[in-house]
C-alpha positions in Angstrom: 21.3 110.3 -68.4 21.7 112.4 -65.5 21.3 110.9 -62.3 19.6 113.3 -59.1 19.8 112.8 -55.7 16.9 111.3 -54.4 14.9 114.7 -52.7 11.2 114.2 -51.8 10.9 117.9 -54.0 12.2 119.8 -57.1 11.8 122.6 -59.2 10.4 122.4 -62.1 13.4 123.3 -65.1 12.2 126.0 -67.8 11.6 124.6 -70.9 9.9 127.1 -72.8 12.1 128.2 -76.0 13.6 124.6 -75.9 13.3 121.8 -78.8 11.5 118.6 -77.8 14.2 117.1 -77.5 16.3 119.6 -75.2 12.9 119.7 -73.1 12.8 115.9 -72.7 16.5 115.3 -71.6 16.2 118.6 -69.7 13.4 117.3 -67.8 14.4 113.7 -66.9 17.8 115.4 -65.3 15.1 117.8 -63.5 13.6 114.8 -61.9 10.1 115.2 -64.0 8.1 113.8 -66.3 7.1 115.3 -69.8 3.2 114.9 -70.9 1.9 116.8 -74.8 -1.9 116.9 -75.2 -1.3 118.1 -78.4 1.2 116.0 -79.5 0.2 112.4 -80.0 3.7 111.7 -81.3 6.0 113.6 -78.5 8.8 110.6 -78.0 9.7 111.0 -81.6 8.9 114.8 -81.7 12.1 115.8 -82.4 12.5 119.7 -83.9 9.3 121.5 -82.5 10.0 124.4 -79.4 8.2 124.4 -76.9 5.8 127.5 -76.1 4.3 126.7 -73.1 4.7 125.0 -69.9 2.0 123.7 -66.7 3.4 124.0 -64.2 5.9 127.3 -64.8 9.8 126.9 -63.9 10.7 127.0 -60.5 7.9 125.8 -58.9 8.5 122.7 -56.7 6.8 119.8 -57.0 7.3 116.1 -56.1 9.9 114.4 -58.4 8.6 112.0 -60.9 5.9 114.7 -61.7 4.4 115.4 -64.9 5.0 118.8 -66.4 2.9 119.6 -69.4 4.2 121.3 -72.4 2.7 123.0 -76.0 4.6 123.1 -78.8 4.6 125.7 -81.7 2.2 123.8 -84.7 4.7 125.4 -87.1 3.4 125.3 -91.1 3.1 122.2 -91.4 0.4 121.6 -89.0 -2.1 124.3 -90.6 0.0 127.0 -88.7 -1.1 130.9 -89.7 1.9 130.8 -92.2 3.5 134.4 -93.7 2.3 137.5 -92.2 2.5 139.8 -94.0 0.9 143.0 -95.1 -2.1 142.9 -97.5 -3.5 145.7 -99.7 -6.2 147.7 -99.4 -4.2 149.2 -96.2 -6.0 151.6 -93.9 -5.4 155.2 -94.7 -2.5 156.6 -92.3 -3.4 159.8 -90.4 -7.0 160.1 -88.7 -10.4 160.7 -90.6 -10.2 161.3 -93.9 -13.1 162.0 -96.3 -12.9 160.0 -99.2 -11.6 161.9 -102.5 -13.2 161.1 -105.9 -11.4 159.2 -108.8 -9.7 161.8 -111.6 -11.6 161.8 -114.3 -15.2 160.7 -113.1 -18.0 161.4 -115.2 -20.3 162.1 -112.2 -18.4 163.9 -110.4 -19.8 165.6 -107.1 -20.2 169.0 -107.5 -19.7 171.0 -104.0 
């Protein structure tokens, strides 16, 4: 544990991209305290980044304050899982009229 000198203010440390537990020893060496509304479990959270941070780095606030953080849900936690592209896939290029099938019996006469 990191020990700061005692200043009425600091800045908050950036903690975005960090794992929890990067963010929480980050923190207590920045003089501030860590709070996750979406993370019931955030002292044994251990793996998950953080992608968001109240308030943002730099700002100075009084030490002992909370910063609150949101971590990435992941797959586990009902996250959007693969993306990746899906057929029927628009047609490339502007308009274009549809064509008819080879071979249909009704075919559009024009």
């Amino acid at each position: 544990m990191r020990i700061t000198p005692k200043t009425p203010e600091v800045r908050v440390p950036r903690l975005v991209g960090l794992m929890a537990v990067d963010a929480r020893e980050t923190a207590e060496a920045g003089g501030v305290l860590l709070a996750a509304p979406d993370r019931p479990d955030f002292h044994r959270t251990v793996v998950d980044y953080v992608v968001r941070q109240f308030p943002q780095p730099g700002a100075e606030v009084p030490r002992g304050a909370v910063v609150t953080v949101w971590f990435d849900l992941g797959d586990a936690e009902g996250g959007a899982g693969v993306r990746e592209p899906r057929p029927p896939r628009p047609p490339s290029g502007g308009l274009r009229r549809e064509l008819d099938q080879p071979g249909d019996p009704f075919e559009v006469l024009r």
